[in-house]
DSSP file (Angstrom, degrees, kcal/mol; ACC not computed):
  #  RESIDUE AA STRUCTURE BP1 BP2  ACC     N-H-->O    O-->H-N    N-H-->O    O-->H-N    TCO  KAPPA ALPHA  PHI   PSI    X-CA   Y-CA   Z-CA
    1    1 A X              0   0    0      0, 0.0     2,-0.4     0, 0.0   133,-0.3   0.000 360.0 360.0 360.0 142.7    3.3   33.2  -41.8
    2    2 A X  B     -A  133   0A   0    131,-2.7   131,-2.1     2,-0.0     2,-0.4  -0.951 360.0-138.6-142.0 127.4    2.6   35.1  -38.2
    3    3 A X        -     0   0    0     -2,-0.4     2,-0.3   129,-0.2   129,-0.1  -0.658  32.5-164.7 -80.1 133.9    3.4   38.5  -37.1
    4    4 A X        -     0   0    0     -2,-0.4     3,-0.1     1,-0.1    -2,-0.0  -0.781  31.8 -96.5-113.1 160.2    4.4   38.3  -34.0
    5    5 A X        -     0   0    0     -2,-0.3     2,-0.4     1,-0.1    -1,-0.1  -0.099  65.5-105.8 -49.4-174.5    5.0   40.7  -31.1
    6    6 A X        +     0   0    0    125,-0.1     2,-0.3    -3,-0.1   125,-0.2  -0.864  51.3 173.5-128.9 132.9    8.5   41.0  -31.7
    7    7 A X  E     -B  130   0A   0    123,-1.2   123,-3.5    -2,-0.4    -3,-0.0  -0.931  38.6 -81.8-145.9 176.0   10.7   39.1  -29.2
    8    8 A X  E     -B  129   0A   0     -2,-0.3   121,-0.3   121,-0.2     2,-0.3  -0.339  37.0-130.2 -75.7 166.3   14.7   38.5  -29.2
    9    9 A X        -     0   0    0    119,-1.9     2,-0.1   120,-0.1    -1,-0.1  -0.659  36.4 -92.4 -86.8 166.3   16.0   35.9  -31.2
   10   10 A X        -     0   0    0     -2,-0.3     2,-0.2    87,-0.1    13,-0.2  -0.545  41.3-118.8 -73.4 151.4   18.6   33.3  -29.2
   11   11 A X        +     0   0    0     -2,-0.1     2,-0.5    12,-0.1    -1,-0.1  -0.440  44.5 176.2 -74.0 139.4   22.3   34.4  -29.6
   12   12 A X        -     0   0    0     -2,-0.2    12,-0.7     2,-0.0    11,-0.5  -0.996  31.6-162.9-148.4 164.0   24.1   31.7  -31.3
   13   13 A X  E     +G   22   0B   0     -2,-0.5     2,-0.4     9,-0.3     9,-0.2  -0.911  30.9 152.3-117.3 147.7   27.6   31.0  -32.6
   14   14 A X  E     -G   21   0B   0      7,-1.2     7,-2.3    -2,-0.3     2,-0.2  -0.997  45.0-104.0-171.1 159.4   27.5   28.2  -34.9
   15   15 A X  E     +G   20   0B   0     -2,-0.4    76,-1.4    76,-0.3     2,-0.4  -0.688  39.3 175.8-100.9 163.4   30.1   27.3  -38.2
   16   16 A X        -     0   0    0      3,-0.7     3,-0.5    -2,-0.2    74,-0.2  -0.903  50.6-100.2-163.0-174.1   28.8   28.0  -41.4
   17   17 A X  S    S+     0   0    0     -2,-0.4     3,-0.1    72,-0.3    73,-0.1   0.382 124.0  61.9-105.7  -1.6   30.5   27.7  -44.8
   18   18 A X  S    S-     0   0    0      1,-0.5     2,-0.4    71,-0.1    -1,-0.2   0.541 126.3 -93.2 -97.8 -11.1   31.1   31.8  -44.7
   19   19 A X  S    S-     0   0    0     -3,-0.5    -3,-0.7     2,-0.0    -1,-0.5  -0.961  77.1 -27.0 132.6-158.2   33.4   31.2  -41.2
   20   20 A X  E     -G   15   0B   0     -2,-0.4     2,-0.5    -5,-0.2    -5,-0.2  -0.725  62.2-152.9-105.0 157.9   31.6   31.5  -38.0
   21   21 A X  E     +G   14   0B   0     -7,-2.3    -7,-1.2    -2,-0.4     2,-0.3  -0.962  19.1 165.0-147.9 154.0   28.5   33.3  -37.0
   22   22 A X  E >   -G   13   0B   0     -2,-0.5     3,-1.7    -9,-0.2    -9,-0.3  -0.943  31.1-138.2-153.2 135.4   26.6   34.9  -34.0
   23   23 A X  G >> S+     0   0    0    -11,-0.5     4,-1.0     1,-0.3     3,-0.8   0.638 103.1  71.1 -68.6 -15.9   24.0   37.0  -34.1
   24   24 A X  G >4 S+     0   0    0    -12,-0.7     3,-1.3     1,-0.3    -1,-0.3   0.999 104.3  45.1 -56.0 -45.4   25.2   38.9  -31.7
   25   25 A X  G <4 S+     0   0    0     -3,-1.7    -1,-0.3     1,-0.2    -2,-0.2   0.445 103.7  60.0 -58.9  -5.5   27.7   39.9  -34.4
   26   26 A X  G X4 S+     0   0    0     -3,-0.8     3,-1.7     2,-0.1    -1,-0.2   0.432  75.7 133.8-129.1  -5.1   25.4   40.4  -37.1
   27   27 A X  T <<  +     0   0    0     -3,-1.3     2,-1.2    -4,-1.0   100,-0.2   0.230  62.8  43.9 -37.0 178.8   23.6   43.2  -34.8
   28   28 A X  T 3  S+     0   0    0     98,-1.6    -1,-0.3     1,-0.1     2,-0.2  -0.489  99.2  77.1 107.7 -84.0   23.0   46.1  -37.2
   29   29 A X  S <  S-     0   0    0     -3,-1.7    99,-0.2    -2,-1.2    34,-0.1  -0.460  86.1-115.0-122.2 130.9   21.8   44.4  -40.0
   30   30 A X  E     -c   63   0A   0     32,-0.9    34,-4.8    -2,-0.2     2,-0.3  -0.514  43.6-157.7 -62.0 124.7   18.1   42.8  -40.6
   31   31 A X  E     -cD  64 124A   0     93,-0.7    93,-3.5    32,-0.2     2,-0.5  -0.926  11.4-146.5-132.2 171.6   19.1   38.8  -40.8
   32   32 A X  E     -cD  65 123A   0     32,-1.2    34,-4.4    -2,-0.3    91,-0.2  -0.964  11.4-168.9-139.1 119.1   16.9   36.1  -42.7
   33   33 A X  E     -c   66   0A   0     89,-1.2    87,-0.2    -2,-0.5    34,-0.1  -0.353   5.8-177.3-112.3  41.7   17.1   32.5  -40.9
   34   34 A X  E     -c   67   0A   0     32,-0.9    34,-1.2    87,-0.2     2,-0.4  -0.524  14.8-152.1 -64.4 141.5   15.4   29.7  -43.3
   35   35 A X  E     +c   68   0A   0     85,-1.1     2,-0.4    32,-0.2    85,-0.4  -0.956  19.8 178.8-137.5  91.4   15.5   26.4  -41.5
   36   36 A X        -     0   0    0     32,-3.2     3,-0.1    -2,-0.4    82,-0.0  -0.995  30.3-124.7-123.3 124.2   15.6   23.6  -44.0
   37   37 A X  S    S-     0   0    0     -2,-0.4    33,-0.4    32,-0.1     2,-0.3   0.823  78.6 -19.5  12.4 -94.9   15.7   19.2  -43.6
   38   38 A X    >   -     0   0    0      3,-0.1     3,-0.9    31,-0.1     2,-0.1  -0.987  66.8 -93.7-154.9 159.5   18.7   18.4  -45.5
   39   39 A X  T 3  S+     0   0    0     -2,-0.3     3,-0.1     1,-0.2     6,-0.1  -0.284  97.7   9.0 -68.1 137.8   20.9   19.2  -47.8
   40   40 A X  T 3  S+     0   0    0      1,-0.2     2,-0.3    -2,-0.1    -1,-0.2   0.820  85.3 122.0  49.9  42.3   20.5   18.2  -51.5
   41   41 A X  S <> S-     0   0    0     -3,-0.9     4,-3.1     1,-0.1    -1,-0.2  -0.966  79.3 -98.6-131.4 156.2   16.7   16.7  -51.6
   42   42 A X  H  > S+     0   0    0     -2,-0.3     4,-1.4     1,-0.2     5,-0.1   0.576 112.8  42.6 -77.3 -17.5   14.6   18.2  -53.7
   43   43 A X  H  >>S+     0   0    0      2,-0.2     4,-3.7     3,-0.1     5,-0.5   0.918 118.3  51.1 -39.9 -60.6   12.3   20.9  -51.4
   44   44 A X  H  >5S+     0   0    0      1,-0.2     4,-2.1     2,-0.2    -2,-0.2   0.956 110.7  45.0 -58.1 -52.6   15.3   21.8  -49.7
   45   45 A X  H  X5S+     0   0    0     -4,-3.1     4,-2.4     1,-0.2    -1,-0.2   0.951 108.1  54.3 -71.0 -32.8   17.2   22.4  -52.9
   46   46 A X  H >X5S+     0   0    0     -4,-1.4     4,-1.7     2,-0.2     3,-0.6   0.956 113.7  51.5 -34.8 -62.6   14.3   24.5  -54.7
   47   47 A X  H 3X5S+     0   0    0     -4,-3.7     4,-2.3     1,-0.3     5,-0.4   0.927 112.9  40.2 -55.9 -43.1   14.5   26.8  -51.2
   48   48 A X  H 3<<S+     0   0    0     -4,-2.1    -1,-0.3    -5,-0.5     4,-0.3   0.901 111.8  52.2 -81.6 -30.5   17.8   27.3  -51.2
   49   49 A X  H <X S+     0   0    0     -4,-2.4     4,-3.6    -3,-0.6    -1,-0.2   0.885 112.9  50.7 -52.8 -52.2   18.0   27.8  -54.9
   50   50 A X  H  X S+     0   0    0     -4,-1.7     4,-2.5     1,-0.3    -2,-0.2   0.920 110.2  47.4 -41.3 -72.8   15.0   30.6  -54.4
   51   51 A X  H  < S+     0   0    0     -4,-2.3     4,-0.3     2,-0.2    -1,-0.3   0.599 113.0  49.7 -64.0 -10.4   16.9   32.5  -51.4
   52   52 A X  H >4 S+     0   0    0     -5,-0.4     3,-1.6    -4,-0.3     4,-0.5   0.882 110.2  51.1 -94.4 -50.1   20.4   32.4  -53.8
   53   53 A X  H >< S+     0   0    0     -4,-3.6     3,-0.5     1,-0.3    -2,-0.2   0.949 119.3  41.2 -38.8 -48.8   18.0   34.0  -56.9
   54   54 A X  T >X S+     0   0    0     -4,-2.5     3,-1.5     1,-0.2     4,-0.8   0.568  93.8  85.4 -89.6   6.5   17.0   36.6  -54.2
   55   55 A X  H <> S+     0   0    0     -3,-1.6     4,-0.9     1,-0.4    -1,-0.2   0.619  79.6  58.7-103.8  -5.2   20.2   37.4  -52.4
   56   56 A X  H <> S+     0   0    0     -3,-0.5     4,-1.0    -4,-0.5    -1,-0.4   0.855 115.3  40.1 -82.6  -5.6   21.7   39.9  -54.3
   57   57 A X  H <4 S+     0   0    0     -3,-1.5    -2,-0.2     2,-0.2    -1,-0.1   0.238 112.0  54.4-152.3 -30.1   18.2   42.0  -53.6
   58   58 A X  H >X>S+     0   0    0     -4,-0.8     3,-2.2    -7,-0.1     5,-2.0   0.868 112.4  49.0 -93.2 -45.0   18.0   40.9  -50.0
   59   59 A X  H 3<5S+     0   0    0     -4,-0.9    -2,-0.2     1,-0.3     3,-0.1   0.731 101.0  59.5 -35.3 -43.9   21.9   42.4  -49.8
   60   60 A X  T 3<5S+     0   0    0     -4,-1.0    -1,-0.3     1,-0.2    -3,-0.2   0.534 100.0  56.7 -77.9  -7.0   21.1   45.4  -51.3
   61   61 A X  T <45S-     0   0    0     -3,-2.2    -2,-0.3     2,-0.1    -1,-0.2   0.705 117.1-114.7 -66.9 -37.4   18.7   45.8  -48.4
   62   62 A X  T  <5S+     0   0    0     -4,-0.8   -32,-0.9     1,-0.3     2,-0.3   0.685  74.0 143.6  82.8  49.6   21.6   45.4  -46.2
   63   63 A X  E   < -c   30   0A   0     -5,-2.0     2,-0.6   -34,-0.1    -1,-0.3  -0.861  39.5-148.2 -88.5 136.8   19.7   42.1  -45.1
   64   64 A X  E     -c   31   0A   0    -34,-4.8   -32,-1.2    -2,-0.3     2,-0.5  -0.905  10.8-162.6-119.4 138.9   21.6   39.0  -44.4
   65   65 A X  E     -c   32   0A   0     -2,-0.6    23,-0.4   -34,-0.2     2,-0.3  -0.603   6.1-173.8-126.5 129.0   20.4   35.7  -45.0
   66   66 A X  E     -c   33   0A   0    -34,-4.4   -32,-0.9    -2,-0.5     2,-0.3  -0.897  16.2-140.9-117.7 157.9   21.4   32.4  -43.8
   67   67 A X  E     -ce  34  89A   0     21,-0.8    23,-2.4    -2,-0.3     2,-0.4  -0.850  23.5-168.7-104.9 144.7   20.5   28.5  -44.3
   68   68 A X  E     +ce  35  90A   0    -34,-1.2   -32,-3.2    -2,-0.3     2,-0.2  -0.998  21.0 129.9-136.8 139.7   20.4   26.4  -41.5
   69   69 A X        -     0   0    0     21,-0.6    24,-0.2    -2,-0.4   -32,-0.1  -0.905  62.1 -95.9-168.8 176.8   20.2   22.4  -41.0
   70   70 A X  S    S+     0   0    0    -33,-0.4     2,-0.3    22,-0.2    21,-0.1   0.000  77.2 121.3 -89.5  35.9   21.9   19.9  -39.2
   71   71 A X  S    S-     0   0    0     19,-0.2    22,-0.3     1,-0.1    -2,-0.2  -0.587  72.5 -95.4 -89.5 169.8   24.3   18.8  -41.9
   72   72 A X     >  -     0   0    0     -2,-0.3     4,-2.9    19,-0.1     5,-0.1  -0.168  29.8-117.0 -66.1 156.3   28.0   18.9  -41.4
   73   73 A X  H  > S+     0   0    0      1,-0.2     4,-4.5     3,-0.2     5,-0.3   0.914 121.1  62.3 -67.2 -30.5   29.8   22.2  -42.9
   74   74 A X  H  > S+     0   0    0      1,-0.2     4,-1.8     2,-0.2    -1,-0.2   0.934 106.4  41.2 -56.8 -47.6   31.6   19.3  -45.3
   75   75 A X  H  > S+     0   0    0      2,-0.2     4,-2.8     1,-0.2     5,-0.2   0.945 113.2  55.3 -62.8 -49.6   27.9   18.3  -46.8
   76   76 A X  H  X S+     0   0    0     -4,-2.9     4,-3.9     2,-0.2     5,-0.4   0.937 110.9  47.7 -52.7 -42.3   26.9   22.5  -47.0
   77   77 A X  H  X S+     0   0    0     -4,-4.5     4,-2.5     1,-0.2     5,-0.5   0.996 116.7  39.2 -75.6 -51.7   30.1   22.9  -49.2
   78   78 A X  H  X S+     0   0    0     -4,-1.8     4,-2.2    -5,-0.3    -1,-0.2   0.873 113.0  53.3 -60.2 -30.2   29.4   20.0  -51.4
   79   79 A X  H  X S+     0   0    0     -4,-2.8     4,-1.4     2,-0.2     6,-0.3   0.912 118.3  41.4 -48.6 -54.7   25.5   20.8  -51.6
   80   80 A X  H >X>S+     0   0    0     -4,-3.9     5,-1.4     1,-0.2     4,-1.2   0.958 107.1  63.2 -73.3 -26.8   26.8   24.7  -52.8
   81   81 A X  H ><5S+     0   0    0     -4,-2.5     3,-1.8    -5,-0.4    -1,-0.2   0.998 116.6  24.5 -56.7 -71.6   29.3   23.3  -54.9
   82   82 A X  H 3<5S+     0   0    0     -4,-2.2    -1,-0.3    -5,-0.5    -2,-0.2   0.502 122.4  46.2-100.0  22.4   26.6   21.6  -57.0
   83   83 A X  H <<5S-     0   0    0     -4,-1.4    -1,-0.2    -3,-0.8    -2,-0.2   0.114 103.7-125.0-114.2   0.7   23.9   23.2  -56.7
   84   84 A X  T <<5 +     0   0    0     -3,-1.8     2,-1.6    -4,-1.2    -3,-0.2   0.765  48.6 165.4  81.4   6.7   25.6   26.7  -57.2
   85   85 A X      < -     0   0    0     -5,-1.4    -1,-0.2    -6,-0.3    -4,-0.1  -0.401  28.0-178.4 -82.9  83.8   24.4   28.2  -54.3
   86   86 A X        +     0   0    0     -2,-1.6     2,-0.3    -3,-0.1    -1,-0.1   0.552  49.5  95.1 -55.2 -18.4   25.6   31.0  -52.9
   87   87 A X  S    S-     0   0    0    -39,-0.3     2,-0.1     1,-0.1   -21,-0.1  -0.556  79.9-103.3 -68.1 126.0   23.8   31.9  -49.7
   88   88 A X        -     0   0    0    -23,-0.4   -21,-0.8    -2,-0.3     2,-0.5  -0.446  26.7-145.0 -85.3 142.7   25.8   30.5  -46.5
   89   89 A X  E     -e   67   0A   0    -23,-0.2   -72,-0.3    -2,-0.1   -21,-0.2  -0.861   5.7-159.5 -89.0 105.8   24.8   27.7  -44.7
   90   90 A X  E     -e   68   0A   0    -23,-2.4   -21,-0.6    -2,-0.5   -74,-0.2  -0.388  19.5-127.2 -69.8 164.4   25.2   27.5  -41.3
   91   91 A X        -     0   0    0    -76,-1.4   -76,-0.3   -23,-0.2   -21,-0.2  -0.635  15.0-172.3-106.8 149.4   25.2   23.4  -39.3
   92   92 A X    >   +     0   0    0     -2,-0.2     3,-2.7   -21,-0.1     6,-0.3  -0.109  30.4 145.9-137.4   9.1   23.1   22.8  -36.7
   93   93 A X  T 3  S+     0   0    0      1,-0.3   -23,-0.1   -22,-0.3   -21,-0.1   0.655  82.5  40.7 -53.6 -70.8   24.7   19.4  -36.0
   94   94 A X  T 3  S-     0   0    0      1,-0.1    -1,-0.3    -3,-0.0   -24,-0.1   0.710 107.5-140.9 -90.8 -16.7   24.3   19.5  -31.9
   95   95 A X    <>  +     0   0    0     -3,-2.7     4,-2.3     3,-0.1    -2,-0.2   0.793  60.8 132.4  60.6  21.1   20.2   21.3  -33.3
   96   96 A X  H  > S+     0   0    0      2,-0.2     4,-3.2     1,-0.1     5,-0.3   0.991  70.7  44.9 -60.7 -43.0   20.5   23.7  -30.3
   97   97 A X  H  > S+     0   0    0      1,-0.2     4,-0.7     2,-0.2    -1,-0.1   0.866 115.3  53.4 -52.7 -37.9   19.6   26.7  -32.4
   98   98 A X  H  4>S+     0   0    0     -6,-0.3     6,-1.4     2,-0.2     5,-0.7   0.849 113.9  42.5 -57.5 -52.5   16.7   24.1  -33.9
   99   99 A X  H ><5S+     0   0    0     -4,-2.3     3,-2.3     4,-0.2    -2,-0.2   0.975 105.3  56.1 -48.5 -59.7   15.6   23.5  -30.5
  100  100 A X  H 3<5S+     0   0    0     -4,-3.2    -2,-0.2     1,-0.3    -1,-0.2   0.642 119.5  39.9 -71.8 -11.1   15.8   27.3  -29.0
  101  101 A X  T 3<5S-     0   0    0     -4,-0.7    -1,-0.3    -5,-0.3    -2,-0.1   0.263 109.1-127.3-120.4  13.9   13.1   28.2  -32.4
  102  102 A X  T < 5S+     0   0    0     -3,-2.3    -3,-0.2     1,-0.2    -2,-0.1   0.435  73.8 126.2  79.4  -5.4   11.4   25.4  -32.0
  103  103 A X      < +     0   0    0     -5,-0.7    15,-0.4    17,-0.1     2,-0.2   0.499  49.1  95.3 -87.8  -5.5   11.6   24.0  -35.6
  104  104 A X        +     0   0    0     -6,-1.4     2,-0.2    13,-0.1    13,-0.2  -0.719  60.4 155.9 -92.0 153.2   13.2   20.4  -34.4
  105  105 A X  E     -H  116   0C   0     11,-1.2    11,-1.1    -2,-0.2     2,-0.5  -0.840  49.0 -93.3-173.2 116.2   10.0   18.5  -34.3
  106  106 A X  E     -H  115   0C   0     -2,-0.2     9,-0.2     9,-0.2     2,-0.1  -0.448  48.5-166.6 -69.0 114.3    8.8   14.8  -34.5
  107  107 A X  E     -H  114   0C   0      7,-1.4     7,-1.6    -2,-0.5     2,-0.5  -0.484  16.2-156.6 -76.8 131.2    8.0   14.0  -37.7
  108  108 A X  E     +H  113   0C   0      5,-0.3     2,-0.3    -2,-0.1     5,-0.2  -0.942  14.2 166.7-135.3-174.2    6.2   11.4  -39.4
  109  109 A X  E >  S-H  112   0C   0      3,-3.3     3,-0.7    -2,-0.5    -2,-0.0  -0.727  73.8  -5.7-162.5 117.0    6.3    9.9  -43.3
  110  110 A X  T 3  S-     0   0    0     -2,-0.3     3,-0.1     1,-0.2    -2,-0.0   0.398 127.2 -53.4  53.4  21.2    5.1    7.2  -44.5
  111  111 A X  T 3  S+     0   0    0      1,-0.5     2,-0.4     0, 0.0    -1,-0.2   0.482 112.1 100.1 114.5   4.9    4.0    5.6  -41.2
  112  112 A X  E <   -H  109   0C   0     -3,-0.7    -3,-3.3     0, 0.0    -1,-0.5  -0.806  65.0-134.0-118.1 152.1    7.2    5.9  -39.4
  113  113 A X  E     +H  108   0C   0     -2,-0.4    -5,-0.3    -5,-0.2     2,-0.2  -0.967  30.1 159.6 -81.9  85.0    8.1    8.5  -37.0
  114  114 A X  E     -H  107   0C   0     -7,-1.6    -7,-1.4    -2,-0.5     2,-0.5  -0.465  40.4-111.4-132.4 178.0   11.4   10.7  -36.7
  115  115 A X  E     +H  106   0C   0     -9,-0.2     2,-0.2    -2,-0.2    -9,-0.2  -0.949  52.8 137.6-116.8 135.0   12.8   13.5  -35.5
  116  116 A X  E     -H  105   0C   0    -11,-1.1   -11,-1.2    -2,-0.5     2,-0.3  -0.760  50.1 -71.4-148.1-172.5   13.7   16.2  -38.1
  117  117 A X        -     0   0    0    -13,-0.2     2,-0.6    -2,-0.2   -13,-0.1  -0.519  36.7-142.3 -60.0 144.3   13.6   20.4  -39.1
  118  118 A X        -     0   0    0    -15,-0.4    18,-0.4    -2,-0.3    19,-0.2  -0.920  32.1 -96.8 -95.9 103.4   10.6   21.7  -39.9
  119  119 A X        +     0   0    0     -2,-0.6    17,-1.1    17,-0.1    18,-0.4  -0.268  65.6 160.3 -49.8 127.8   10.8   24.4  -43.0
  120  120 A X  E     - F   0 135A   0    -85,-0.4   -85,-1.1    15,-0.2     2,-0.5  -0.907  30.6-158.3-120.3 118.5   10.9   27.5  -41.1
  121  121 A X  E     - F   0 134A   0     13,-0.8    13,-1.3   -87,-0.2     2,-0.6  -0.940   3.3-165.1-114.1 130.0   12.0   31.4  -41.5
  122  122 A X  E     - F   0 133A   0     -2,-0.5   -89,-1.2    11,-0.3     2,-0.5  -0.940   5.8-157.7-106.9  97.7   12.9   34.0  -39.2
  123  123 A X  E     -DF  32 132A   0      9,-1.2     8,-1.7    -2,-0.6     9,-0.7  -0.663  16.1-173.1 -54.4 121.1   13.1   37.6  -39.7
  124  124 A X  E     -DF  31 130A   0    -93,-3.5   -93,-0.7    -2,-0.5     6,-0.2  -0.894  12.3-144.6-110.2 139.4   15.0   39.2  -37.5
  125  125 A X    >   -     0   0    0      4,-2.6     3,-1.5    -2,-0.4   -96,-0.1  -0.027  35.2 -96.8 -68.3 178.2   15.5   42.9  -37.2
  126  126 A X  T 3  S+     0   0    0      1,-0.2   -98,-1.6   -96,-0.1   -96,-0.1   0.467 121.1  67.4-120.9  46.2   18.8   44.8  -36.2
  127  127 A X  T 3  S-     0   0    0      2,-0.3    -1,-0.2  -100,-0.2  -100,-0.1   0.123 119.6-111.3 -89.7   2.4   17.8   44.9  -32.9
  128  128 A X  S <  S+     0   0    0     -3,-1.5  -119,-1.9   -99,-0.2     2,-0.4   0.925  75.0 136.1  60.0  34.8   18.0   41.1  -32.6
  129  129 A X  E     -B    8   0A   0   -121,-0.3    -4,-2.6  -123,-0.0     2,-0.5  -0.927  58.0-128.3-122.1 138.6   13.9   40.9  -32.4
  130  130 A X  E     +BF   7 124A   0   -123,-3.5  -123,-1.2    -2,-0.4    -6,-0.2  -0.868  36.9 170.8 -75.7 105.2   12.1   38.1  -34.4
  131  131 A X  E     +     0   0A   0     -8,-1.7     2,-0.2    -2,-0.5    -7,-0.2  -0.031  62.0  17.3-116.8  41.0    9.5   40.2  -36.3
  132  132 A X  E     - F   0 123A   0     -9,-0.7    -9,-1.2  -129,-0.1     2,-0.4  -0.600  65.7-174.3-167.3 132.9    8.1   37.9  -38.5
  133  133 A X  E     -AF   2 122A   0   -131,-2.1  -131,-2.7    -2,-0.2     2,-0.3  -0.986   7.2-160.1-127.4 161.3    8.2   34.1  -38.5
  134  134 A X  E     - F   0 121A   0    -13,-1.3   -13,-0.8    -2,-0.4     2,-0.4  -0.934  15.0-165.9-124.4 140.1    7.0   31.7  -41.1
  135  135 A X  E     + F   0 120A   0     -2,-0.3   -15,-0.2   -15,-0.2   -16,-0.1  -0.969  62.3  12.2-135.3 149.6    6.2   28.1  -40.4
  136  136 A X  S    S-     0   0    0    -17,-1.1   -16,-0.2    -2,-0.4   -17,-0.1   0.863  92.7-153.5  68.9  34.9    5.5   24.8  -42.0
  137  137 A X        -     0   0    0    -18,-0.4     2,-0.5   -19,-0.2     3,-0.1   0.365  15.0-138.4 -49.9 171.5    6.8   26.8  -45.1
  138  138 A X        -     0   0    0      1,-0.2     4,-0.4     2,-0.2    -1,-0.1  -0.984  17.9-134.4-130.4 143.1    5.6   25.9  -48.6
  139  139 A X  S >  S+     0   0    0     -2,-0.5     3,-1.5     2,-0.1     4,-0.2   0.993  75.5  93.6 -82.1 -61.2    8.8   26.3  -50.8
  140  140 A X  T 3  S-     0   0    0      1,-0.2     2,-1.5     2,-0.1    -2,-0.2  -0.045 110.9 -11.2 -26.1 139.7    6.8   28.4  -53.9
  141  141 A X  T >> S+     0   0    0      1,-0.2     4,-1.3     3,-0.0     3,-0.6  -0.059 104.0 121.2  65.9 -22.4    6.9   31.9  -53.8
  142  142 A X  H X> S+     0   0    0     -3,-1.5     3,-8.7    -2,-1.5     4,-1.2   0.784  71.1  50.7 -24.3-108.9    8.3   31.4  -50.2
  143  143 A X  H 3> S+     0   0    0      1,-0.3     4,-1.3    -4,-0.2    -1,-0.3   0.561 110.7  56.6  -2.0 -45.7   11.7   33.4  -50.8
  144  144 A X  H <> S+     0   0    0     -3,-0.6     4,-1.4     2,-0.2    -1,-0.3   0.740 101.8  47.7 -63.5 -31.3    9.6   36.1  -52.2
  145  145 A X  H <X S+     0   0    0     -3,-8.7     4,-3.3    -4,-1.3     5,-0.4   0.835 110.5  51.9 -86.7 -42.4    7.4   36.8  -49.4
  146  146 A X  H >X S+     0   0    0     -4,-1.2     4,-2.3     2,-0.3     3,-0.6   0.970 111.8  52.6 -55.8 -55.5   10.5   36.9  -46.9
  147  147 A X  H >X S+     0   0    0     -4,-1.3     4,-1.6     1,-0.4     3,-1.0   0.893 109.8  47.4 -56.6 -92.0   11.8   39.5  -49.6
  148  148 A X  H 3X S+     0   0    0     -4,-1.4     4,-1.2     1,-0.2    -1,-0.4   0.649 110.7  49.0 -31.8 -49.1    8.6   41.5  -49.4
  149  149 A X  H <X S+     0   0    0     -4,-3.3     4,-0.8    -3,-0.6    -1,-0.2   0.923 104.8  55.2 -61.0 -42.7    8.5   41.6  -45.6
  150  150 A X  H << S+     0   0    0     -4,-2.3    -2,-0.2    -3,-1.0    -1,-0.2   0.765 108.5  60.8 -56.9 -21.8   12.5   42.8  -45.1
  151  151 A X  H  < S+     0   0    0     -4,-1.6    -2,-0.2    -3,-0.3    -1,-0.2   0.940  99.2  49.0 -43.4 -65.7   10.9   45.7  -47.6
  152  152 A X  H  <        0   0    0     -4,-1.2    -2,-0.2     1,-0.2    -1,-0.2   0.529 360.0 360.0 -77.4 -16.2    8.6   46.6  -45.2
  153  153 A X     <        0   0    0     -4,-0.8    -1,-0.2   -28,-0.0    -2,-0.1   0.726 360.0 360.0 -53.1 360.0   11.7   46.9  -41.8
């Protein structure tokens, strides 16, 4: 995790499994951007499980929290479908938004090389400023510390 000077986030419009969103719309409101691989493998689902446990509690903040990767909105609805999940997922399919924060990143695993997400979160304020970003997350306790910083806006 790094406090940062506070700088804007990028505007985006993007589909998500709640309709469509841009932060530009979402001004106001303190919003929560975790940045996850793929849908239904097991890190990814732990996070997302985590952020669904916390979201009535980030809501009652009047925070709103999104998932992002580059699967299709058809994968995000079957992923919530069976995992239960309530927090919307936004697609990332073209990975501009991935790009403009810097989480798409060449990867490797098990000796091969790819291009992928990196687990990443961005608090944003409801100014549209990134004041806290987390990177190379570790999925424990994760969801909790973002909780504990949106306390502190």
């Amino acid at each position: 995790m790094t406090d940062t000077a506070p700088a804007p986030a990028p505007d985006f419009t993007l589909p998500s499994t709640a309709g469509e969103v841009s932060l530009s719309a979402l001004r106001g409101a303190p919003v929560v951007l975790f940045f996850y691989p793929r849908d239904d493998t097991s890190g990814c689902t732990k996070e997302n499980e985590a952020f669904t446990a916390l979201l009535p509690q980030f809501e009652a903040l009047g925070v709103k929290v999104y998932g992002v990767s580059k699967d299709s909105i058809a994968s995000h609805e079957k992923f919530m479908a069976k995992k239960n999940l309530t927090v919307p997922l936004i697609s990332d399919e073209g990975s501009d938004l991935s790009e403009k924060l810097d989480v798409w990143k060449e990867k490797s695993m098990y000796g091969k090389t790819f291009w992928g997400i990196v687990r990443s979160t961005f608090l944003i304020d409801a100014d549209g400023q990134i004041v806290r970003e987390w990177r190379k997350v570790k999925v424990p306790g994760h969801a909790e510390e973002v909780l504990e910083a949106a306390r502190a806006l």
